[in-house]
Structures are given as C-alpha cells and as structure tokens.
Residue, then its C-alpha position, 0 to 999 in steps of 0.5 A: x143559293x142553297x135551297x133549305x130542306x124543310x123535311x129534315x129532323x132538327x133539335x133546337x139550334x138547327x131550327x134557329x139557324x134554319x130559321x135564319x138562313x131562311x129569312x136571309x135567302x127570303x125576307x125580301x121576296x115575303x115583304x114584297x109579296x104581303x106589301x098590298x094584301x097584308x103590309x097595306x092593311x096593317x099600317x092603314x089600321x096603324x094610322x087610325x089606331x095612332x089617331x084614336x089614341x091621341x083622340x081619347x085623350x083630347x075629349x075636353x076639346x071635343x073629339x068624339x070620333x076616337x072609338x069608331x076609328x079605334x075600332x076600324x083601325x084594329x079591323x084593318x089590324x086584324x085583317x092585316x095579320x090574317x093575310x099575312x099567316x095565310x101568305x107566310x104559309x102558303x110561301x113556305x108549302x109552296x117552297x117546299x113543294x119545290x116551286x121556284x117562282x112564287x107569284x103574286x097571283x098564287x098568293x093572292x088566289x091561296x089568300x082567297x081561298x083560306x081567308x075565312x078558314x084562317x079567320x075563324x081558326x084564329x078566333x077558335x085558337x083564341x077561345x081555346x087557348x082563353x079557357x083558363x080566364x073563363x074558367x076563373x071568371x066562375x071559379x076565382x081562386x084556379x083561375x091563374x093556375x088553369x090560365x097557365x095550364x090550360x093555355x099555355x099547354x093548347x096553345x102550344x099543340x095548336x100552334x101547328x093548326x095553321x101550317x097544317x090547313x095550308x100544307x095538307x088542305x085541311x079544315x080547322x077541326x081537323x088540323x086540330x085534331x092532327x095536332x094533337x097526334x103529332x105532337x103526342x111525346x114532343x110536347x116539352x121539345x115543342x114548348x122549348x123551341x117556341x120559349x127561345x123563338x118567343x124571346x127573339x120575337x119580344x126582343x125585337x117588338x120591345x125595340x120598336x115599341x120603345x119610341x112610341x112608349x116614350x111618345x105617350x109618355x111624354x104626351x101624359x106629362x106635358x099635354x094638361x100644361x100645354x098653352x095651346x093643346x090643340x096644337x099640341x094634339x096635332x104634333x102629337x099625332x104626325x108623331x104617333x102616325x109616324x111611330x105606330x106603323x114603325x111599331x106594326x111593321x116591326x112586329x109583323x116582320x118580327x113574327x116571320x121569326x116565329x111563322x117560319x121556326x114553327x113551320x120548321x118545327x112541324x116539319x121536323x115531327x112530321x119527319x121523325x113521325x112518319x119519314x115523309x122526307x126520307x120517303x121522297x128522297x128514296x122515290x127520287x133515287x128510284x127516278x131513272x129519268x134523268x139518266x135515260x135521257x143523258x143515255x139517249 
C-alpha cells in the first residue's frame, strides 16, 4: 500500500483526492482508535440528548429531568469531539513522521497530554470566530456584515491552530499567531478548499440527519392526538435512541473529511512556504547508509 506524502504542494483537486486516498487506506485503523476515548463518549451523550428531547416534550405527563440530561449529553458530546481532534491529528503527525504502528496507547498518552489545550483552544476559536455576533449585540445594524467578515475571515486562518499545536508542540497563542504568518497571501486558496471540503461534509450529515428530522417531525403532529402518549413517549424514545447516535457517528466520521483535508492543506503552505519536505527529501539523498551496508 502506498504510503501518502503529506509534505507536497497540492491545488484543490490533489487535497480532495489525497484526501480520499487517505481515508481508504486509514478509516478503519482511525475509528478503531476513537472507539473508547471519543466513539464511546459521543454516542453516550447521543442517547441522553435523544432521551431529553423526547423528554421536553412530555412536561404535561410529568417529566422534569430533560434539562439536566440535555446538559450532561452535550457534555459527553463535547468531550467526545475534543477526543477525537486530538486523536485525528496526533494520527495524521505521527503518519507523517513515518511511524508505521500507531497504537493505542500512543494515542491515548497524546489524548492526555492535549486534552485541555485542545479544549480551551476550541472555546477561544469560538470567541473569535463569534466576534461578529457580539459586535451586533451593540451595534445592531453591522452585526450581519461583520458576523460574515469577521468569522468567516478567522475562522479560516485559525482553522490550522489545531494541527499546529500537535505537529510543532506548540500552545494556543502561539499556533495562532503562526496561522496567521502561513497563510498570509493563500487566504482565498485556503477559504476555497474548505468551501468544496464543507459542502462534502453537509452532504453527508444532511443524509444522517434525514431520518431523525422525519422522526420529530412526525412526533409534533401526532403526539397531542395519541390515546395513550405515554406509550407514545417510549416508542418515541427507542426511535430517537436509535437515530441520534446514527446522526453523531455519521457526523463524526463525516468530519474526518474535513480533519484530514485541513491537515493536508497546511502541510501544503508549510511546503510552498519553507520547503520542509523537499529539505528532508535532499537529507535522505545525502544518507549513504544504506549503501555502506549493502557494500559491507
């Protein structure tokens, strides 16, 4: 099996097919390795949040509980998600590297030893890209403008904070601030890649998002008329405990899409940039080794 370059200069086409080539060769080996730290996490706050749900709409028979497991399920959610950056990242440096075996135990020792910066980064990368609605909060009528401006134009450049921190060890600030000098004059090739990758991304959330949409759906027309609701509530349940796992685990396989075209992305600029790749390429040339082994 051919083992994918990631320090090469790519135009769009080449990250969406590396991207795919990637994902064929290491989609299984990725899953097997989120399974407990972030699969496990996702699909419990999943169940809670699909409980809730069905909960919120049911007050009139009593049910009280659905804000406190709404809450608790978007905390195993987030946890989840945090995981699972940390572990698609640590993956694709270690690949890089040339690491053959990645095990689990590696992962889970990068898991611990990012978690918090990763956690925190996210929050921050929120603010930031959020500047816009807090803009409009006191100025109503640039709100929207400076939301698109703002946000979108952040939220491009820092997307590469996260990669960075693992591949260079590195904190938030400054992942940040070596964002911005990498993508200075590859902005609009940046933002263009992601439009194409974030269009593949919806497709396929759309398409797991369908049966849980025609699930709440059907449950606001016919719950007011049920004879008995409450065994309404709990077919209801079993369906949505069914359907929003599907929906998460979609969504986070789906985003692998996103994690690994990014990576890519910025291994391309760091190779346009400062030739990194092409340096090692001529280092290894350079490496007489081998030969003198086979002479000897």
């Amino acid at each position: 099996m051919e083992r994918i370059n990631f320090k090469e200069v790519r135009d769009l086409g080449g990250i969406v097919d590396v991207t795919s080539k990637f994902l064929t060769q290491n989609f299984v080996k990725i899953v097997k390795l989120s399974a407990i730290l972030a699969l496990g996490p996702i699909i419990s706050g999943a169940i809670l949040i699909s409980i809730s749900m069905v909960s919120l709409s049911t007050l009139a028979l009593g049910s009280t509980s659905y804000g406190l497991l709404y809450v608790l399920g978007m905390l195993f959610v987030v946890i989840g998600f945090t995981n699972f950056y940390i572990v698609v990242n640590c993956y694709v440096v270690r690949y890089v590297d040339g690491q053959e075996e990645i095990t689990g135990r590696e992962i889970f020792s990068d898991v611990k030893s990012n978690v918090l910066k990763y956690f925190f980064g996210a929050v921050l990368f929120s603010i930031a890209c959020a500047l816009g609605f807090i803009i409009s909060v006191f100025h109503p009528a640039a709100g929207s403008f400076a939301f698109m401006i703002i946000g979108v134009y952040l939220g491009v450049i820092l997307s590469f904070s996260f990669i960075m921190m693992s591949n260079d060890k590195i904190g938030i600030f400054a992942s940040w601030s070596k964002s911005f000098k990498l993508i200075k004059g590859h902005w609009w090739t940046t933002f263009g890649t992601y439009i194409v990758v974030s269009f593949i991304y919806f497709q396929l959330v759309l398409i797991a998002y369908l049966p849980m949409y025609i699930l709440m759906i059907f449950w606001s027309f016919n719950a007011p008329g049920m004879i008995d609701p409450i065994a309404g509530v709990g077919m209801m349940q079993i369906l949505m405990i069914i359907a929003m796992p599907v929906y998460y685990a979609v969504s986070i396989a789906a985003s692998l899409v996103y994690l690994i075209a990014v990576a890519l992305k910025y291994y391309s600029l760091e190779e346009l940039i400062e030739g990194t790749g092409e340096l090692e390429e001529i280092a290894n040339l350079g490496n007489t080794e081998p030969v003198e082994a086979l002479l000897n």
